[in-house]
C-alpha positions as CSV (number, residue, x, y, z in Angstrom):
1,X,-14.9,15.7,-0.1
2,X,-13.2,14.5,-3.2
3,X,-15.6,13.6,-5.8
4,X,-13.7,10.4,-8.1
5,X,-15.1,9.5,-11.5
6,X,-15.9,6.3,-13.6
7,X,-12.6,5.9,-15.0
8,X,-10.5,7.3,-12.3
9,X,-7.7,5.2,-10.9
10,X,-7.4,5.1,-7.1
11,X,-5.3,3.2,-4.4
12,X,-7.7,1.7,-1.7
13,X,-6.4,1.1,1.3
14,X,-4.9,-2.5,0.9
15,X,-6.7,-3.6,-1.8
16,X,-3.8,-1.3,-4.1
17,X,-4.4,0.0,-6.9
18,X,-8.1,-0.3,-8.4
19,X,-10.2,0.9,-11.4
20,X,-13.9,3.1,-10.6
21,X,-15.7,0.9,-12.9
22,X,-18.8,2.9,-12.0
23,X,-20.4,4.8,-10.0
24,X,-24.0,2.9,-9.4
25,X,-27.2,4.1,-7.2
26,X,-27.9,0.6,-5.3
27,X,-31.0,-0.2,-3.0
28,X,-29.8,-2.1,0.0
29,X,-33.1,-2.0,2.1
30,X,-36.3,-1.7,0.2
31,X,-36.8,2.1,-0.5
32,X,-33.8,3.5,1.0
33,X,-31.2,3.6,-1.5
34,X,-27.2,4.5,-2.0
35,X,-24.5,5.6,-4.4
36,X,-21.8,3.5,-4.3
37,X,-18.1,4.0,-6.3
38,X,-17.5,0.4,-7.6
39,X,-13.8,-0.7,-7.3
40,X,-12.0,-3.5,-9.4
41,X,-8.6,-4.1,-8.0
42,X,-5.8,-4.3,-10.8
43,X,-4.1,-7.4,-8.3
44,X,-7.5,-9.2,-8.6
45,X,-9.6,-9.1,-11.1
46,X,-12.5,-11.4,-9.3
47,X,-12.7,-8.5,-6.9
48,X,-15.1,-6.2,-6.5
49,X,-14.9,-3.4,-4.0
50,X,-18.4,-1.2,-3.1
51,X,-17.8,2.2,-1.2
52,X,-20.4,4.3,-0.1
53,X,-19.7,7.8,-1.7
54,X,-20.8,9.1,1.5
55,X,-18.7,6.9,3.8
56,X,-15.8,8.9,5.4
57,X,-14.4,6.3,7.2
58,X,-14.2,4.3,4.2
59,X,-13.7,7.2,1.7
60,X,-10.7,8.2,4.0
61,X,-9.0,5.1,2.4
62,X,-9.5,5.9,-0.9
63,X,-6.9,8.5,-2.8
64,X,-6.1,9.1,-6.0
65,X,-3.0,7.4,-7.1
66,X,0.8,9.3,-6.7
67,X,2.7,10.7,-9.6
68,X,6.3,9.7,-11.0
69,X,7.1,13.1,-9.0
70,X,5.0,12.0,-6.2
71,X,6.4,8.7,-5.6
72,X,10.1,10.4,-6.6
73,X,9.8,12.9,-3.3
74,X,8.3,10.3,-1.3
75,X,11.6,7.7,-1.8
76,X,13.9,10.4,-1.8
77,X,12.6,11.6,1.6
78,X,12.6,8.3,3.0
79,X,16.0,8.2,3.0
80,X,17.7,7.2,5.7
81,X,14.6,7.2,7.9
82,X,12.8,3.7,8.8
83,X,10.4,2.5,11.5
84,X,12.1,1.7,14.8
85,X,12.4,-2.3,15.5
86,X,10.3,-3.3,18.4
87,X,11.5,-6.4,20.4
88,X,8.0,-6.4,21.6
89,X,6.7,-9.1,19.7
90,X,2.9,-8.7,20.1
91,X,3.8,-4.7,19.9
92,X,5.5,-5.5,16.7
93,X,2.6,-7.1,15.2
94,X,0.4,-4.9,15.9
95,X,2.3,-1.8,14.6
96,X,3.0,-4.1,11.6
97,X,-0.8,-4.4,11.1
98,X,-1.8,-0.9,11.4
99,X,0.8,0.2,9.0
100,X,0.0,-2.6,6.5
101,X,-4.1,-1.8,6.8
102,X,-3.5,2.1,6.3
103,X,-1.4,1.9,2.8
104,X,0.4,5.3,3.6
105,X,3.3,4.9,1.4
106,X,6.0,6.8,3.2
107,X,5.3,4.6,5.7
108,X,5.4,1.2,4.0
109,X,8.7,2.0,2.4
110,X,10.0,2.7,5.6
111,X,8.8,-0.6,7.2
112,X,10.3,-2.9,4.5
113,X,12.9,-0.5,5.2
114,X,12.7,-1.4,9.2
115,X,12.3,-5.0,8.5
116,X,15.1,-5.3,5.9
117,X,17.6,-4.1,8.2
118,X,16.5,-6.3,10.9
119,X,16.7,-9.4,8.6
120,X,20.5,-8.5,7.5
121,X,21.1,-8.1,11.1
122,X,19.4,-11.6,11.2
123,X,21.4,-13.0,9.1
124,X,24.9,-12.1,9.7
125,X,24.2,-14.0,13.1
126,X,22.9,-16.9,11.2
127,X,19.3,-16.4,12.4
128,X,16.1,-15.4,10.6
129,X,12.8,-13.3,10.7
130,X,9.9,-14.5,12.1
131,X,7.2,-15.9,9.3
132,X,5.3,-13.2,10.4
133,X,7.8,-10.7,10.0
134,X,8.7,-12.4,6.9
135,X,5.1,-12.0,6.0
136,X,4.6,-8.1,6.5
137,X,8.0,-7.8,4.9
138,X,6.2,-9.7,1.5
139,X,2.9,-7.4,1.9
140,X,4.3,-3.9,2.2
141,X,6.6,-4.4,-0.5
142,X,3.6,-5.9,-2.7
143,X,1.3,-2.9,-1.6
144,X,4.6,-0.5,-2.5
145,X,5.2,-2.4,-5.7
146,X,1.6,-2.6,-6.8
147,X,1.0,1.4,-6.6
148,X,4.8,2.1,-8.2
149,X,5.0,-0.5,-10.7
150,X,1.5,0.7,-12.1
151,X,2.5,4.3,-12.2
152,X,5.7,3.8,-13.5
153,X,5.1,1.0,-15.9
154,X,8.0,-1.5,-14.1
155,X,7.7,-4.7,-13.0
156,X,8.1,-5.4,-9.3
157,X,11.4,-6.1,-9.4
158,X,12.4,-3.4,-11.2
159,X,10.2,-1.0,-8.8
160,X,12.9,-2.5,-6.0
161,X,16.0,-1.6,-8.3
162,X,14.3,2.2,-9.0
163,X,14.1,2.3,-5.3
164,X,17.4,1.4,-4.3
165,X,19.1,3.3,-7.3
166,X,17.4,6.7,-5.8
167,X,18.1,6.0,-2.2
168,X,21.7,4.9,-3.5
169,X,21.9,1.7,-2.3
170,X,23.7,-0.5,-3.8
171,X,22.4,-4.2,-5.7
């Protein structure tokens, strides 16, 4: 099990990326007592996260966050691979969901992928996304940009522009 320290920047599931403020010993039931990593998301300061140290479920959704390297491989071997549209809507949603709540990257960059092409498709017959496509489109690229634009020191819409300059695609 990875032990984090204060000071450590991490990526937390969906909550991005997030300062260990500290690490505290907290009693939640007289007597019986816990350490807890405590988590301040950079996206929200008013937040404050509290994970068990000893809590794999929770701990498994808790990483350190990538390198310039790291996140360099990651786009560069997304290329040309996305998630597969499903016509399905409830399907859709759900597989939406599931890769919004685990935060892998490779696999957010390929569902904006996924959803981008499906919304050029869109719009060359004069339709649009759903708003909840629309939606999951707006929270994987946040979740993507929050991680990137943190390690690379870029805003978020110059994370998009590093993006599509190593996948070469074109503005």
């Amino acid at each position: 099990m990875t032990q984090y320290k204060k000071g450590d920047y991490v990526r937390y599931a969906a909550s991005g990326v997030c300062l260990i403020e500290e690490i505290k010993s907290m009693e939640l039931k007289p007597g019986k007592s816990n350490d807890f990593y405590i988590l301040k998301p950079l996206q929200n300061k008013n937040s404050t996260l509290y994970v068990p140290v000893n809590s794999e479920p929770l701990l498994a959704k808790m990483r350190y966050i990538l390198t310039k390297d790291e996140i360099d491989e990651i786009i560069a071997s997304s290329k040309g691979k996305e998630l597969s549209w499903i016509e399905d809507r409830k399907e859709r949603s759900e597989n939406f969901r599931k890769v919004l709540a685990e935060g892998n990257v490779q696999q957010l960059i390929e569902l904006v992928s996924c959803i981008y092409l499906k919304k050029v498709a869109l719009k060359a017959e004069n339709k649009k996304l759903s708003s909840y496509d629309e939606d999951s489109l707006t929270k994987a690229q946040e979740s993507v940009e929050n991680e990137f634009s943190f390690v690379l020191n870029l805003t978020g819409e110059e994370v998009g522009k590093y993006i599509r300059n190593i996948l070469g695609i074109k503005d």
